[in-house]
C-alpha positions in Angstrom: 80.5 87.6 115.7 78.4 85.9 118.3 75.2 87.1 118.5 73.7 89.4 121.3 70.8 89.5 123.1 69.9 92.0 125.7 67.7 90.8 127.8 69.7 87.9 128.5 72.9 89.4 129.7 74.1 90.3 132.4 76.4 93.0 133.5 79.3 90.3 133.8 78.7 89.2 130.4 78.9 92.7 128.8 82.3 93.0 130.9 83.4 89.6 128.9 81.9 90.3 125.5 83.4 94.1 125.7 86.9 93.0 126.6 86.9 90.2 123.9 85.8 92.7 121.6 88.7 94.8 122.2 91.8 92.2 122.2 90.4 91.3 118.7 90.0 94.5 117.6 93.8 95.2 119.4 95.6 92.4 117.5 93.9 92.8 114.1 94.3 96.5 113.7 98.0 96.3 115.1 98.9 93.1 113.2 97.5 94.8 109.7 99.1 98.1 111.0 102.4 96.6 111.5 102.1 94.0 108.5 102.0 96.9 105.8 105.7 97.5 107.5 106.9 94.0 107.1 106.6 93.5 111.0 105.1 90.0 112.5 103.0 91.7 115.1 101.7 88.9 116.8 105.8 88.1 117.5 106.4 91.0 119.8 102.4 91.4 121.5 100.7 90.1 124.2 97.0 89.8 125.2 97.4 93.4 127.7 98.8 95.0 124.7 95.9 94.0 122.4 93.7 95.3 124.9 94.8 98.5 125.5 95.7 99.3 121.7 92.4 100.9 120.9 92.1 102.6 123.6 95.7 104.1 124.1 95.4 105.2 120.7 91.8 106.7 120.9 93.0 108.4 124.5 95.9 109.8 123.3 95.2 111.1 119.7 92.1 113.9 120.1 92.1 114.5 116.5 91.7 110.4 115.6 89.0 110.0 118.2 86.9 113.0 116.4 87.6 111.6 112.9 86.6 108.0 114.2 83.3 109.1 115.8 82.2 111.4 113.8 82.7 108.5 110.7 81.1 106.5 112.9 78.3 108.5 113.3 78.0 109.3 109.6 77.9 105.2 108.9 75.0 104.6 111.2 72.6 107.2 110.4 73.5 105.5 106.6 73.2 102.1 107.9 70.0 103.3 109.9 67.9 106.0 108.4 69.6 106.9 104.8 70.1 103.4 102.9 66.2 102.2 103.3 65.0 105.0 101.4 67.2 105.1 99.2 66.9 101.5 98.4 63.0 102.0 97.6 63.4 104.7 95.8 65.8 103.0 93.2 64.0 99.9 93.4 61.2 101.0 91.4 64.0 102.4 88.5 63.4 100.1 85.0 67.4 100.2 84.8 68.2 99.3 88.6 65.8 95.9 88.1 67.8 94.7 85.3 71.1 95.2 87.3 69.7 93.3 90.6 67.4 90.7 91.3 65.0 92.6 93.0 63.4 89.9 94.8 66.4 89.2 96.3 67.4 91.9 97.8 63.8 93.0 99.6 64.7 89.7 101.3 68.1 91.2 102.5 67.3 94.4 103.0 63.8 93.3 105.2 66.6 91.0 107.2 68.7 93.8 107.3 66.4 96.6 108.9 65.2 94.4 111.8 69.1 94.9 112.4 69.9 98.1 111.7 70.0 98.8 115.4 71.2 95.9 117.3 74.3 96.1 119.5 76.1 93.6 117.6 75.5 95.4 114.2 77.2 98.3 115.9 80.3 96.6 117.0 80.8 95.1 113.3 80.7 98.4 112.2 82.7 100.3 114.5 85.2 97.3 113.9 84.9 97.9 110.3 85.9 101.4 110.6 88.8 100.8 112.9 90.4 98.3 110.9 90.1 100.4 107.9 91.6 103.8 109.7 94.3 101.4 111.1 95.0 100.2 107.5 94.9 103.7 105.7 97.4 105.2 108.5 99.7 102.3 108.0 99.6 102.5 104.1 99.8 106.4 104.5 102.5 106.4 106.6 105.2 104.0 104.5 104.4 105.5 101.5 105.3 109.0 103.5 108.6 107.7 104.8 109.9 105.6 101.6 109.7 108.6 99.4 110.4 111.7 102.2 113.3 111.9 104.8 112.9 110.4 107.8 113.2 112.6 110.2 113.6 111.7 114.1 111.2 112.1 116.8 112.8 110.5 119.6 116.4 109.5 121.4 116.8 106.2 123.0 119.1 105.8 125.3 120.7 102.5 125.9 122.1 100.8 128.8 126.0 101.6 127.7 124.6 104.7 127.5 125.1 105.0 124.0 122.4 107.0 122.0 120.6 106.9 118.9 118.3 109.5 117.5 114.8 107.5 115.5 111.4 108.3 114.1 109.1 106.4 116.4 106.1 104.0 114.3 104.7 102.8 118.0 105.1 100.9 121.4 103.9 98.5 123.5 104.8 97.3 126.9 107.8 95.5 126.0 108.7 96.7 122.3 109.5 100.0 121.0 109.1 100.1 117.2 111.0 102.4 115.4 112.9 103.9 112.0 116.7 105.0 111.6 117.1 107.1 109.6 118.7 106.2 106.1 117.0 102.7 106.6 113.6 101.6 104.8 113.2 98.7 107.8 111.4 99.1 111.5 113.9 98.0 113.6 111.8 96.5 117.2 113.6 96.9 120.3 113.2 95.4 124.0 112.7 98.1 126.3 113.3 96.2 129.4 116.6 94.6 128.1 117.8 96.9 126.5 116.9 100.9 127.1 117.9 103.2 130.2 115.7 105.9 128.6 113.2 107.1 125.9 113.3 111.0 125.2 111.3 113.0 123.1 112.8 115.1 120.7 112.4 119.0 119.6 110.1 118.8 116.7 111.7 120.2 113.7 109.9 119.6 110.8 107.2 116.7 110.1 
């Protein structure tokens, strides 16, 4: 990740750096997301969609925003205050030299804390930790629907105004990704070309 210095940037450049940051982070979390399912993401997405996956998802799931910050939080103050100490204090341990050369790592960790609290350090890590949520909610999720009934969350309506009930996995501007029920596949469908409407169903169960 390119490295960032704040004295030299402008407001402009945060505004670049901070929607880069974003599409990346859109179409790596979304392509691992979708890849656990067997999907080629990068097939149905464009460069709007990767920017506003992040924050659709962070806007629009309350109890995933808490999760993510608060982790985030937790990281940091390990990254930042906790490791250091902890470090020295097994450093001096008879058994921990013969594991690691300590010389070593007093180079990496010295490196390390004049670091700890630059901007770009933070975006890594929140980047880490989005890509890993992204990863566990995708794993988490097929291992849900291949050994539980998939039960439907939505109706689409298409244009011959014929209907089909589904269990929605996500959307974008131009895709809606979705199960049918008795099948193990997503099935991706246009929304433009092909749906009149998108209705949300009853819930019923999970």
């Amino acid at each position: 990740m390119i490295k960032i210095e704040k004295d030299k940037l402008g407001l402009q450049d945060y505004f670049y750096i901070g929607y880069l940051y974003l599409i990346i982070l859109g179409i790596v979390s979304d392509a691992i997301f979708y890849g656990i399912f067997g999907v080629s993401y990068l097939n149905y997405t464009t460069i709007l969609d990767a920017l506003m996956s992040p924050i659709s998802l962070l806007t629009n799931n309350w109890k995933i925003s808490i999760f993510l910050v608060f982790m985030f939080w937790l990281m940091r103050q390990y990254f930042t205050k906790w490791m250091f100490p902890l470090y020295k204090y097994f450093r001096v341990k008879k058994w921990y030299q013969k594991i690691y050369n300590i010389e070593k790592w007093d180079k990496k960790y010295e490196v390390f804390e004049k670091k700890k609290n630059s901007i770009d350090g933070m975006m890594i890590l929140f980047f880490l930790l989005f890509i890993s949520m992204r990863t566990g909610m995708g794993i988490g999720m097929k291992q849900k629907y291949t050994k539980e009934e998939i039960i439907p969350n939505y109706t689409l309506v298409f244009k011959d105004n014929t209907k089909l009930d589904v269990r929605k996995i996500g959307q974008n501007s131009a895709y809606f990704f979705y199960f049918i029920p008795g099948e193990k596949v997503i099935t991706a469908t246009p929304i433009a070309d092909n749906l009149r409407q998108i209705k949300v169903l009853e819930k019923k169960g999970n």
